[in-house]
Structures are given as structure tokens and as C-alpha cells.
C-alpha positions, 0 to 999 in steps of 0.5 A: 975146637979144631979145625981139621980141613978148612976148605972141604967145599965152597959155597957160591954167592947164591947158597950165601944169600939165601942162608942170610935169609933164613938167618936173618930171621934169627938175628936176635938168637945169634948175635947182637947189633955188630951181627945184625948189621953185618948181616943186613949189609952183606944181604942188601950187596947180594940182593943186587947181584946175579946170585938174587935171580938164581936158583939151585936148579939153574946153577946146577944146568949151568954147572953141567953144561960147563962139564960137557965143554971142551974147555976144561975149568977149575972150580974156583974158576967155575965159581968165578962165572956161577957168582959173577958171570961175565958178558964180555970176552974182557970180563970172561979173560980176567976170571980164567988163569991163562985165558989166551993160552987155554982158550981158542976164540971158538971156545971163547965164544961157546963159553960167552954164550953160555954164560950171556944164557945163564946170566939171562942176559939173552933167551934162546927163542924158538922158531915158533916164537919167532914166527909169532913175533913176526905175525904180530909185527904184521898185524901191527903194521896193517 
């Protein structure tokens, strides 16, 4: 067999793990022990990542998102910020080649947030939300 182009896509941790998933139902059709164990490491260290808590539809948002910014981004670096996403400008710096040359602080702080967003790290909350919150706050208070 030959392998004729290597890197025709790449996966995100997200499609890894759920492909362990579906695999790991199948373990004894694969492999042997080595299989089953490399399999049921690799899954417990993705559970634990932010790859757990996505979905397909969630990465595609993101992913357009990022497009319709004025930062222009490689894919790997896109990768980068869909796999592991950063929650502060230190971590988003050691992702993005030439970061202080590419980005100025304003795009900095728009990519920060939508990745903070994407990470779930913080909901946008309505008006109305915030009215409702505020009302029981009251009652409570009274």
C-alpha cells in the first residue's frame, strides 16, 4: 500500500474522540490488549479535554466566526484554538506564529472573546436575562 498524500485533512480532537468511541465498541475486532489499552488511554486524556464538551455544530459556528474576522489565521493555527482554546492573551500568543506582529490588541481582544465563547468559559446574556436576574435579586432582598 502507498500512501499517495499523507495530510489530505486533519482531524480535531473532537472527531478523534468520538471516533475512539464508536472503536472502542469493537476493540476485540481490531486489536489485542496493546489496542485496547492504547485506546482506552487516549480516550480517558480526551474526555478531560474541551473536545468532550463540543460538538460538530459548535465547532462549525466557531469555525465561521473566525473566517468572517479580520484576523486571518492558518488552519493549523485554527486547529490550535478549536482543540485547545485559550483563556488568556499568554495562552491565545503561544498558538499564533508572530502574534505581536499580526495582531493588534483590538483583534486580540475580539479573538479572546470568541474563543472564552466558544470554550463556554462565558455565556452572552440577554437583556431580558439580565432584567430577570435582577428582579430576583430583589425579591430575595425583600
Amino acid at each position: 500500500m502507498e500512501v499517495k498524500n499523507p495530510q489530505v485533512a486533519v482531524l480535531c480532537n473532537n472527531e478523534v474522540f468520538e471516533l475512539l468511541k464508536k472503536t472502542q465498541e469493537n476493540t476485540k475486532l481490531i486489536g489485542g490488549m496493546n489496542h485496547s489499552t492504547i485506546l482506552y488511554e487516549v480516550n480517558k486524556y480526551l474526555e478531560q479535554r474541551a473536545c468532550a464538551e463540543q460538538n460538530p455544530n459548535k465547532i462549525r459556528e466557531f469555525l465561521i466566526k473566525l473566517k468572517h474576522m479580520p484576523i486571518n489565521l492558518s488552519k493549523k493555527e485554527k486547529l490550535m484554538l478549536v482543540n485547545d482554546p485559550p483563556d488568556s492573551v499568554l495562552r491565545l500568543s503561544l498558538g499564533i506564529k508572530d502574534f505581536y506582529d499580526r495582531l493588534s490588541e483590538p483583534e486580540t481582544e475580539m479573538l479572546l472573546f470568541a474563543t472564552k465563547q466558544f470554550s463556554g468559559e462565558f455565556e452572552i446574556i440577554t437583556k431580558q436575562e439580565l432584567v430577570e436576574e435582577e428582579e430576583e435579586e430583589e425579591e430575595e432582598n425583600n
